[in-house]
C-alpha positions in Angstrom: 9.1 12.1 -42.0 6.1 14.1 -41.5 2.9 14.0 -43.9 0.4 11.1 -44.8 -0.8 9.7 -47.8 -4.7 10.8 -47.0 -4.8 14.1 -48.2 -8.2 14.8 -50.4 -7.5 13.9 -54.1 -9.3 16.8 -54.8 -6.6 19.1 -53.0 -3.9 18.8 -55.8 -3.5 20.6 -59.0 -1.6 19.1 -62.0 1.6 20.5 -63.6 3.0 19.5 -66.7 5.8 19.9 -69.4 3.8 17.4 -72.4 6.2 14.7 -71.4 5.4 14.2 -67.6 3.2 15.6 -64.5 3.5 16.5 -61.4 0.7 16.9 -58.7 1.0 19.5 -56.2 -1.0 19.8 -53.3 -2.8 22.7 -52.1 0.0 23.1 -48.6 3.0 23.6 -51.5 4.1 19.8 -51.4 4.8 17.8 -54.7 3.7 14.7 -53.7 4.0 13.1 -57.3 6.5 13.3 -60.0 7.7 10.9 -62.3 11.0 11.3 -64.3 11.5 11.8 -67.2 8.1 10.6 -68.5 4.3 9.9 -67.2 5.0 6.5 -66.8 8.8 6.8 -65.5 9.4 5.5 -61.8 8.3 8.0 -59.4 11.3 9.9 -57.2 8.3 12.0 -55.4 5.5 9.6 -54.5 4.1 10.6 -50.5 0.2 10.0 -52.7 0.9 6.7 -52.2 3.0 6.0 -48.7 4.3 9.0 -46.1 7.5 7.7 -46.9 7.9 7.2 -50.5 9.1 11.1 -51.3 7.9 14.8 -51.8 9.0 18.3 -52.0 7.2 20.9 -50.1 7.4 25.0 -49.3 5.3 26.7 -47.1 5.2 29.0 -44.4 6.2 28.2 -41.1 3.5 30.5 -39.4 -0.5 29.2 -39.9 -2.1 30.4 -43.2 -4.8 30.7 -45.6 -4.4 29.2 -49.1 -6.3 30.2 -52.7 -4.6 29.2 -55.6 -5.6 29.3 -59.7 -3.5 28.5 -62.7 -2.3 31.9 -64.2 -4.1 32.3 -67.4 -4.5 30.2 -70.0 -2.0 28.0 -68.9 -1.0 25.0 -67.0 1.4 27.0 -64.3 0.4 27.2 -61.1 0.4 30.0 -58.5 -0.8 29.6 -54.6 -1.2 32.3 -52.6 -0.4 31.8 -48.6 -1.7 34.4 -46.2 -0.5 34.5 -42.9 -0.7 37.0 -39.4 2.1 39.1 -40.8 2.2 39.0 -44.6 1.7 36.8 -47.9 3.3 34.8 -50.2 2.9 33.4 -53.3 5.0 29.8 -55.0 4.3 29.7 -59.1 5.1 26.3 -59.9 5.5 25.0 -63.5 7.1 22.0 -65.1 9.4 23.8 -67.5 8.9 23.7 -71.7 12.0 23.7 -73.8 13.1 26.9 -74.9 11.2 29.3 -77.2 8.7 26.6 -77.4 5.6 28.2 -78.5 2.1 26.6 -80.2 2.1 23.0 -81.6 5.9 22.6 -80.8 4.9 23.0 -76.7 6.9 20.2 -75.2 9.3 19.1 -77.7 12.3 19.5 -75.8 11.1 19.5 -72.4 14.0 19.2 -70.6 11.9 17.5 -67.5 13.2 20.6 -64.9 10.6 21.6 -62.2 11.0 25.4 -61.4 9.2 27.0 -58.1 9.2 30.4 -57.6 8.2 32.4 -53.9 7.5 35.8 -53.7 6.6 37.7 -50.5 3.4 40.0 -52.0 3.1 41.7 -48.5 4.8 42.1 -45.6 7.5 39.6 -44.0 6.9 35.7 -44.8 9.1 32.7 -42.5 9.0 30.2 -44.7 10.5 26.1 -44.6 11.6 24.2 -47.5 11.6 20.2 -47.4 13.2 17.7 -50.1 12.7 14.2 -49.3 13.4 12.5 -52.5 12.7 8.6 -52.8 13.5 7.1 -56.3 12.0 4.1 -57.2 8.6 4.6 -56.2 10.1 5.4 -52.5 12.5 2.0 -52.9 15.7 3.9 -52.6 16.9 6.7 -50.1 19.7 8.2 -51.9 22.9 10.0 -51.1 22.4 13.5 -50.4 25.6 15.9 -51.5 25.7 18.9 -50.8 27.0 21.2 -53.3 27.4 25.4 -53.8 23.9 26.4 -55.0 22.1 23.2 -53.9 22.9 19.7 -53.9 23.0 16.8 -55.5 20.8 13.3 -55.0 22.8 9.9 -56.2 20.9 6.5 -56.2 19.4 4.5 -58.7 19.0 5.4 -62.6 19.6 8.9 -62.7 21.5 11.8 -60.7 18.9 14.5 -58.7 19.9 18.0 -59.0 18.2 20.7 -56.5 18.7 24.1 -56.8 18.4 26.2 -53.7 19.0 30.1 -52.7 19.3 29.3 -49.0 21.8 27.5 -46.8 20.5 23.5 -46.4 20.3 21.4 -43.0 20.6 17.4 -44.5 19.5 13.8 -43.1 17.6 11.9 -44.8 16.0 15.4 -46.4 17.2 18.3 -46.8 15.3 21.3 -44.9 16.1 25.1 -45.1 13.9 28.3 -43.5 14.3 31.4 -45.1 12.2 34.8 -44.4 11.4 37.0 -47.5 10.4 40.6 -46.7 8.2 42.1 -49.4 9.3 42.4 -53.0 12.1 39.4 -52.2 11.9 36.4 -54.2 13.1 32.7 -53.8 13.8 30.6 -57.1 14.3 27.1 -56.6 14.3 24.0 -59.5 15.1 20.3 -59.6 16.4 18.4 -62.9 16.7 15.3 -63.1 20.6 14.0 -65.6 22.0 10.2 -66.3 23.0 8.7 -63.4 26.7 9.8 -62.5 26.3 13.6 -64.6 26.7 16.2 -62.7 23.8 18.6 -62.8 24.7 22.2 -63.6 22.0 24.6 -61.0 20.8 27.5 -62.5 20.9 31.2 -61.8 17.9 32.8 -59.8 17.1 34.9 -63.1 17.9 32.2 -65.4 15.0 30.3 -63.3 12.6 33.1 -63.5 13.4 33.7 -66.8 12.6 30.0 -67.7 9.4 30.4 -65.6 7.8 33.3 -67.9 9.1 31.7 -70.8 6.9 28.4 -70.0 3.9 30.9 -69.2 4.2 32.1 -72.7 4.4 28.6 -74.0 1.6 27.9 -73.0 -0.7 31.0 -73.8 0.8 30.4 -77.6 -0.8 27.3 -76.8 -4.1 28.3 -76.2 -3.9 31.2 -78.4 -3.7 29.3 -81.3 -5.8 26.1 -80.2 -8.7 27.7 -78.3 -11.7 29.2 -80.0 -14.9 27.3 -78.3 -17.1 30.1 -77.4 -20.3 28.8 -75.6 -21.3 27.3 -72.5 -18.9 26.8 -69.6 -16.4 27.8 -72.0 -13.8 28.1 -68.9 -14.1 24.8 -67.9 -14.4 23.7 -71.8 -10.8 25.7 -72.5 -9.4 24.6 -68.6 -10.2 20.2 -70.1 -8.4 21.2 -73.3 -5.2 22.6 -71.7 -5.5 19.5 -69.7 -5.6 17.3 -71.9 -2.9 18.7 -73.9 -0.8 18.3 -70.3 -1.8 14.9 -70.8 -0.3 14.4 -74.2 3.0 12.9 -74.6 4.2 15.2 -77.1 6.9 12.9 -78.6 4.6 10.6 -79.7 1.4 12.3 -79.4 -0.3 9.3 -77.2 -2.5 10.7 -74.3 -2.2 9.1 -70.6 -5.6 8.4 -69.1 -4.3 10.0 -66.0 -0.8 10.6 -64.8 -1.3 8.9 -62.1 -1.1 5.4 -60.9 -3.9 3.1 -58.4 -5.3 6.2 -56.8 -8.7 3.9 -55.7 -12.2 3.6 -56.7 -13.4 2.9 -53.2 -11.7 3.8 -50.2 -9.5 0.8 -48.8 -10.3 -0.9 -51.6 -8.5 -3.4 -54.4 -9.9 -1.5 -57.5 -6.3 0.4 -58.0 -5.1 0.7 -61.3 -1.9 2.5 -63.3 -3.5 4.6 -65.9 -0.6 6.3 -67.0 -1.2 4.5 -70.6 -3.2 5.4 -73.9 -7.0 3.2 -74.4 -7.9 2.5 -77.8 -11.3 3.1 -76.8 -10.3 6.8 -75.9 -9.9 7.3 -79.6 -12.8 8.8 -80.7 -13.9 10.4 -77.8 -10.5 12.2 -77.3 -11.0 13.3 -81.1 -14.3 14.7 -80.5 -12.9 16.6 -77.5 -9.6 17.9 -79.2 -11.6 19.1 -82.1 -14.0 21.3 -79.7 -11.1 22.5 -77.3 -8.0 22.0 -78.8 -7.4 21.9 -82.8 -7.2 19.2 -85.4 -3.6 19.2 -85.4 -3.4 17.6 -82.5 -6.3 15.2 -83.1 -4.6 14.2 -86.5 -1.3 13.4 -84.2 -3.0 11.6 -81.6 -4.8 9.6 -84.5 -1.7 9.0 -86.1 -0.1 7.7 -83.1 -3.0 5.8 -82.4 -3.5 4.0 -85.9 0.7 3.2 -86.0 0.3 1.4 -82.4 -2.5 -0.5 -83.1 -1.2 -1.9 -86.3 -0.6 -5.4 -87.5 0.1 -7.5 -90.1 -2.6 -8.2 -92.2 -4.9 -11.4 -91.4 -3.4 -10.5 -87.4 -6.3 -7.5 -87.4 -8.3 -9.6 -84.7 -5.8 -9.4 -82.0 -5.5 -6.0 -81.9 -4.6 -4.4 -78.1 -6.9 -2.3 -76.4 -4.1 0.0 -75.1 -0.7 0.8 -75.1 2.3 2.3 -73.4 3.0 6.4 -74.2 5.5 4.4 -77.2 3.6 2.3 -78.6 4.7 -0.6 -76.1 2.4 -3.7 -75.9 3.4 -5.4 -73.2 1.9 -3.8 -70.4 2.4 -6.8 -67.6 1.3 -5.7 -64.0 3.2 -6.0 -60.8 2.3 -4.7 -56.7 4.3 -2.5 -54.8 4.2 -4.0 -51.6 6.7 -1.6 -50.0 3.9 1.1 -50.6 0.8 1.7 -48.2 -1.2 3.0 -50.9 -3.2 6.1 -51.0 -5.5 5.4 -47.0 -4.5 2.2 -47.3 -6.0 1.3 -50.3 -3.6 -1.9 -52.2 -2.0 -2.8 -53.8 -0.6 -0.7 -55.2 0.2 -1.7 -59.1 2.2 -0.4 -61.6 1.5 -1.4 -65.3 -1.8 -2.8 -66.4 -3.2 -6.4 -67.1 -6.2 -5.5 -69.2 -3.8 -5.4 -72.0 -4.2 -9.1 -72.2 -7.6 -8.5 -72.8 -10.1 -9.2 -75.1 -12.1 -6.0 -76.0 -14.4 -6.3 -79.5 -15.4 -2.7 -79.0 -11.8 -1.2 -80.0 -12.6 -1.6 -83.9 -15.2 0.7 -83.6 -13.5 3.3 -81.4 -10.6 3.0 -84.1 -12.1 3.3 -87.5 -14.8 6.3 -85.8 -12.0 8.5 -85.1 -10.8 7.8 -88.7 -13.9 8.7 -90.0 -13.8 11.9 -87.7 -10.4 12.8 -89.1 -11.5 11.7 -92.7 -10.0 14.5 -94.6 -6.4 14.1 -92.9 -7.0 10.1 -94.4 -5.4 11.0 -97.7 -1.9 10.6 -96.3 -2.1 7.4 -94.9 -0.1 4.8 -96.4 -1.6 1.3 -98.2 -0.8 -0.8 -95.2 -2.5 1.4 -93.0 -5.5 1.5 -95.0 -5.4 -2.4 -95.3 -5.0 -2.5 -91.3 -8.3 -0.5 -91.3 -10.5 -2.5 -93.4 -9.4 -5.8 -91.8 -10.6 -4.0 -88.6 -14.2 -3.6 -90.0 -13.4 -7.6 -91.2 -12.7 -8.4 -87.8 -16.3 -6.7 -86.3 -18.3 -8.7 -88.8 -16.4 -11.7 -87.9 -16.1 -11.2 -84.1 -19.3 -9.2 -83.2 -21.1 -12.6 -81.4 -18.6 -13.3 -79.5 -18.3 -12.9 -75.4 -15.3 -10.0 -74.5 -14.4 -8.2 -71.5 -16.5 -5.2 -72.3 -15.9 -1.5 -71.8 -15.6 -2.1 -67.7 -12.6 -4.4 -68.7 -14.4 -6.7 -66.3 -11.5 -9.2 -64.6 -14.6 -12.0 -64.6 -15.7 -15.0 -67.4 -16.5 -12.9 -70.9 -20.4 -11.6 -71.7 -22.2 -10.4 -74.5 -22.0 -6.8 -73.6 -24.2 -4.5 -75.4 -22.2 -2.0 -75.9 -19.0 -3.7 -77.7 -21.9 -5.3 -80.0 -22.8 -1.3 -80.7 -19.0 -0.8 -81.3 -18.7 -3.5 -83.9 -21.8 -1.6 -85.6 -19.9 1.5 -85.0 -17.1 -0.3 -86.8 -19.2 -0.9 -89.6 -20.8 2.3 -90.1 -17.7 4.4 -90.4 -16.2 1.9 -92.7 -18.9 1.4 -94.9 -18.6 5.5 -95.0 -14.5 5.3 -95.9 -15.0 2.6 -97.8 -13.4 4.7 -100.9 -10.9 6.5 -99.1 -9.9 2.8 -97.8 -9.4 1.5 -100.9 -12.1 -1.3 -100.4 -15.2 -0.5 -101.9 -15.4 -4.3 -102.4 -16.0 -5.0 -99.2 -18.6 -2.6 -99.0 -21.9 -5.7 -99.3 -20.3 -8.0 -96.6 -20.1 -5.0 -94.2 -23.7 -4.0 -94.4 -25.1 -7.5 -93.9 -22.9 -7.9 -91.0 -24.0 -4.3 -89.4 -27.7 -5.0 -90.3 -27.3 -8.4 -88.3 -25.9 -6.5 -85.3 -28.8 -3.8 -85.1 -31.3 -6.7 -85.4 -29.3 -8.4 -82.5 -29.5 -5.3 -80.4 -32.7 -4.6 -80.9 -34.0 -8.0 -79.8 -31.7 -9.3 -77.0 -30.1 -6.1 -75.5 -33.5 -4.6 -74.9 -35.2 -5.7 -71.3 -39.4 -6.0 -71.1 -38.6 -6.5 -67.6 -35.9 -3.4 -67.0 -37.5 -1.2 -69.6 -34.2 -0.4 -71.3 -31.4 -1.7 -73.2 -29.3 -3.4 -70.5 -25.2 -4.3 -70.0 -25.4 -7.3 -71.5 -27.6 -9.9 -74.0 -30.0 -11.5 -71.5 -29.7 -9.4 -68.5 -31.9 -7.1 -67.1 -28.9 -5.1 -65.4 -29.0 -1.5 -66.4 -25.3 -0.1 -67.5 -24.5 3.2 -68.2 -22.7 2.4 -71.5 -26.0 2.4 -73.1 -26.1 5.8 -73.0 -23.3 5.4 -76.0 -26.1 4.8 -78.3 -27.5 8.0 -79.7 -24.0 9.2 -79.1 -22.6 7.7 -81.8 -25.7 7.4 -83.8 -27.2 3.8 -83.6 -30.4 5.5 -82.6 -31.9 8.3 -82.0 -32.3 10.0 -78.0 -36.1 10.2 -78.6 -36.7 7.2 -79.7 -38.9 5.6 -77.4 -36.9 2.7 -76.4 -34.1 5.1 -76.0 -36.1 7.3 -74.3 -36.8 5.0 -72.1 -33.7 3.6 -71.3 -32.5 7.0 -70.3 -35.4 7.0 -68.2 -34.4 3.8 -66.3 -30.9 5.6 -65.6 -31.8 8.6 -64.6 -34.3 6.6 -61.9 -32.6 3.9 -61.0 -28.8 4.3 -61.9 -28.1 7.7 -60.5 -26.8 8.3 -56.7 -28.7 10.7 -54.1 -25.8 13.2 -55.5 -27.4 12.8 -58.8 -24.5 11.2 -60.5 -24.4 8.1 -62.8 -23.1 5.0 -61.4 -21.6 2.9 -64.0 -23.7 -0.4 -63.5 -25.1 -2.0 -59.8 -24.0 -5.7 -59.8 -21.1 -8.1 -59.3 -18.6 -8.0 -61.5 -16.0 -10.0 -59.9 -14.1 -7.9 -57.4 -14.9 -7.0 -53.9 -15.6 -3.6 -52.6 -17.9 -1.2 -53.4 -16.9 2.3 -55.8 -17.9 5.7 -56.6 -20.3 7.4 -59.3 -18.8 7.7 -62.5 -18.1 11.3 -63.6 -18.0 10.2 -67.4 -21.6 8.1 -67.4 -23.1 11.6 -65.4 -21.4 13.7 -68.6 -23.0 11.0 -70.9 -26.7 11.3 -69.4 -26.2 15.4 -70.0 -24.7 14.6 -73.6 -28.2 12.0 -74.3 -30.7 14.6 -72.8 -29.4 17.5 -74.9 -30.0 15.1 -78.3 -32.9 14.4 -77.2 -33.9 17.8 -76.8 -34.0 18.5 -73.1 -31.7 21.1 -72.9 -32.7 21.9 -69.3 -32.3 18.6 -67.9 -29.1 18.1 -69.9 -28.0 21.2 -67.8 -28.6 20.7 -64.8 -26.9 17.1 -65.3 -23.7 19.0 -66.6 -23.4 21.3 -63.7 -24.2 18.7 -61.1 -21.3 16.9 -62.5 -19.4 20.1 -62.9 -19.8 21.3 -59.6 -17.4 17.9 -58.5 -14.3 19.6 -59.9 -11.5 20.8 -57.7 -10.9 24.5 -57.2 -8.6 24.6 -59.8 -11.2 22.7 -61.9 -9.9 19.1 -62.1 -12.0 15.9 -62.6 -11.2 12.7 -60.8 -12.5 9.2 -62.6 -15.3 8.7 -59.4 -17.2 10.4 -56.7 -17.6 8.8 -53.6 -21.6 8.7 -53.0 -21.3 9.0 -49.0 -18.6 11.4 -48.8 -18.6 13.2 -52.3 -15.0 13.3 -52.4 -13.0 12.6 -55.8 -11.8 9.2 -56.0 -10.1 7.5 -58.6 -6.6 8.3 -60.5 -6.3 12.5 -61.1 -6.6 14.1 -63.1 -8.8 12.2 -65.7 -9.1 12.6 -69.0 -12.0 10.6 -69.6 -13.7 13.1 -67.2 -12.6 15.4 -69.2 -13.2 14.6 -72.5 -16.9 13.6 -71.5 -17.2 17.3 -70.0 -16.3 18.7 -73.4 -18.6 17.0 -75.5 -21.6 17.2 -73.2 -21.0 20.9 -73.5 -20.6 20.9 -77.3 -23.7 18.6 -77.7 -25.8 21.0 -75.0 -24.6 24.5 -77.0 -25.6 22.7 -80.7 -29.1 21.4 -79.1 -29.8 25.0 -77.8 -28.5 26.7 -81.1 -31.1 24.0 -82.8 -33.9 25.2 -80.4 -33.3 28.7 -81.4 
């Protein structure tokens, strides 16, 4: 099978019906596709092994490729030009039908539709379907049928549909050559295991096609009003992270993809294709700016209902959870996989689930503060699961956790899930009514005074000139940068000021991106800068009033994204490629609110 698993992250573009992504790359090849859902079992995986399945059309002639998402939408068009003409595949995972606005993904009924056109002149081009169910495990049965064929092996029945006569081995291949004004339409649905998949008619594709395009401009139509700066990129993260939501639920993946590394040939390879607790707040800030509240309140909702216990059972709340609401999370390799340049293992699920994380309270009960006026429907229990969260953070706060980094070594008193506990605090002691526990109210404030007081006298460094990762250290972390973000103290302040001194000097790459931190923390290898901590720094300068620092932050960071404007986790300082599982939201939700905060600090200086 030709094709390696080393292609630039950077080179793929993301489709999505709400329920599950694909990643195409920028030669025509879905390389990545999980089905039904984000975190189904991949039956197109060549990201992470040559052999482990794709899907590619292309010309057969050499070419020149631009692509762009058509507008205001998550479908994809790439444009090949060749010696004797052009061609254009519009790819799009399709919605349900008639699916317009908040209902966009409903019904999705998981069907990937690809569409060639010839623009100009006469195109040769070669089809290839190599599916590999099972994360590449399985080679099934290939049948030919009228139409297409049919793919038996494992959990569920593959249907293809293809206009052109097929040659099949252990792939199917066909060649086809469109003279202008021709068009190809091809799709692949996935049905139970032993169905018999029904292929569609050319226009019944098309058709299906512009009706997803529509979908997804009701979408924007009706979610998209930020107006400000890099309000393309601001409105391109909220469609994305809308094609991250699992619309069933309303849970959003951190990435839809799974141990795409933070270092080259590296161990630090991780499935993301779950929902953090810690995103909470963040996320909500972001959806408010590009998206709507509608689907902050859902993602909130989710959130809260996942995250729920029994009351006195508050303290061993999970830091994530599966697209459900799944807890158990337990992680396994893939040793049949190479990983992406032969970076393993490769994992699938993840064991920070077991982990101890204090700074989830305050993630939790700020993005119920955020969504305050949508609180009223909450039911009892869910208000009692809240408070005991803000019980827990007075409780907990002095103990060692894993941190934000979800560091695999011994526990430390990590600043920043001490701010989260006061974070906690705060927003409860400002829902205190609306929680039904106004009594509560005197314990809480003790307990958050006693944390700023803690801060303030063993997270700060003499010797680093900055608050540091943890209590005791002098190790600077980007984390810190959290602090005027949620409004323990403000930018200006001259400890804060000059902490974000200290990072901008000494914790930013020749690139002029944040690393996260510069120490041991228990596994080998080296990684990238982290796209979210550079978004941070712009986010801190713009409250403290340096909008033209904050800038030129934002656009450094900016500048990283793919040509159809996609964010990885990491940027690899020698090489400046993307690095990391793609496209992620963090990224993206960082980008967003560093734009919001720079457009209110330059409306503030006018």
């Amino acid at each position: 099978m030709t094709g390696t698993s080393d292609r630039p992250i950077s080179d793929y573009a993301l489709l999505s019906d709400c329920q599950t992504a694909a990643l195409v790359s920028l030669d025509g090849s879905v390389d990545w596709l999980c089905l039904p859902h984000f975190d189904s079992r991949a039956v197109l995986g060549r990201l992470l092994g040559p052999e482990a399945g794709h899907w590619s059309i292309r010309p057969l002639s050499t070419y020149t490729v631009r692509r762009r998402y058509l507008d205001r939408s998550l479908v994809l068009r790439t444009e090949f030009r060749t010696p004797t003409g052009t061609v254009a595949v519009t790819d799009a995972l399709a919605s349900g039908r008639n699916e317009r606005g908040h209902d966009l993904g409903r019904h999705a009924p998981h069907v990937l539709l690809r569409v060639v056109e010839c623009t100009e002149g006469a195109v040769a081009i070669e089809m290839q379907f190599a599916p590999r169910p099972e994360y590449g495990l399985i080679r099934p049965l290939l049948i030919p049928v009228d139409g297409g064929l049919r793919c038996h092996g494992g959990p569920a029945t593959l249907g293809l549909c293809c206009p052109v006569p097929l040659e099949i081995s252990d792939m199917a291949q066909a060649r086809a050559r469109l003279q202008e004004g021709e068009t190809l339409a091809f799709s692949l649905q996935q049905v139970p295991a032993g169905s018999r998949p029904m292929p569609p008619s050319r226009a019944e594709i098309i058709e299906h096609l512009e009706d997803t395009l529509h979908g997804w401009r009701s979408w924007s139509q009706l979610h998209q009003s930020y107006e400000g700066p890099w309000e393309e990129l601001v409105h391109l993260s909220g469609r994305l992270l809308q094609g991250l939501t699992f619309q069933p639920t309303g849970a959003i993946v951190a990435a839809p993809t799974t141990s795409l590394p933070e270092g080259v040939g590296g161990v630090r390879n991780w499935d993301y294709r779950f929902a953090w607790v810690r995103d909470a707040s963040f996320t909500l800030d972001a959806l408010w700016v590009a998206a709507c509240p509608d689907e902050a309140e859902a993602f909130f909702s989710w959130m809260a209902q996942a995250a729920a216990s029994a009351p006195g059972h508050c303290e061993s709340m999970q830091i994530m959870f599966g697209i459900r609401g799944e807890r158990d999370l337990s992680e396994r390799e893939l040793p049949h996989l190479p990983g992406w340049r032969g970076s393993r293992p490769v994992r699938v699920g993840n064991d920070a689930w077991r982990q101890r994380q204090l700074d989830v309270y305050g993630e939790l009960l700020s993005a119920a503060c955020r969504l305050r006026d949508y609180l009223g429907g909450l039911d009892d229990s869910t208000k009692d699961f809240l408070a005991g969260c803000a019980d827990v953070a007075a409780t907990w706060w002095h103990i060692p956790d894993q941190g934000i980094w979800e560091v695999r070594g011994p526990p430390q008193h990590f600043l920043y899930s001490k701010l989260m506990c006061w974070v906690a605090l705060d927003r409860a002691l400002e829902l205190a009514d609306d929680l039904n526990a106004a009594e509560r109210a005197p314990a809480w404030v003790r307990a958050r005074d006693e944390i700023r007081a803690a801060i303030e006298e063993r997270g700060w460094s003499d010797e680093a000139g900055a608050y540091t990762q943890a209590f005791g250290t002098d190790i600077l972390d980007a984390s810190v940068l959290m602090m005027p973000i949620v409004g323990f103290v403000p930018a200006n302040a001259p400890r804060m000021h000059a902490t974000i001194d200290a990072i901008r000097e000494r914790l930013t790459g020749k690139d002029g991106l944040v690393y996260r931190y510069l120490t041991d923390d228990g596994l080998p290898g080296e990684e990238g800068t982290f796209l979210l901590c550079t978004f941070w720094l712009a986010h801190a300068l713009a409250l403290a009033g340096d909008t033209a620092a904050a800038r030129e932050v934002f656009e450094r960071a900016a500048r990283c994204a793919n040509d159809v404007g996609l964010l990885a986790e990491e940027v690899d300082p020698h090489s400046a490629e993307l690095l990391g599982n793609f496209p992620q939201a963090f990224s993206h939700i960082g980008l967003v609110n560093a734009a919001w905060a720079v457009r209110q600090a330059e409306s503030a200086g006018r």
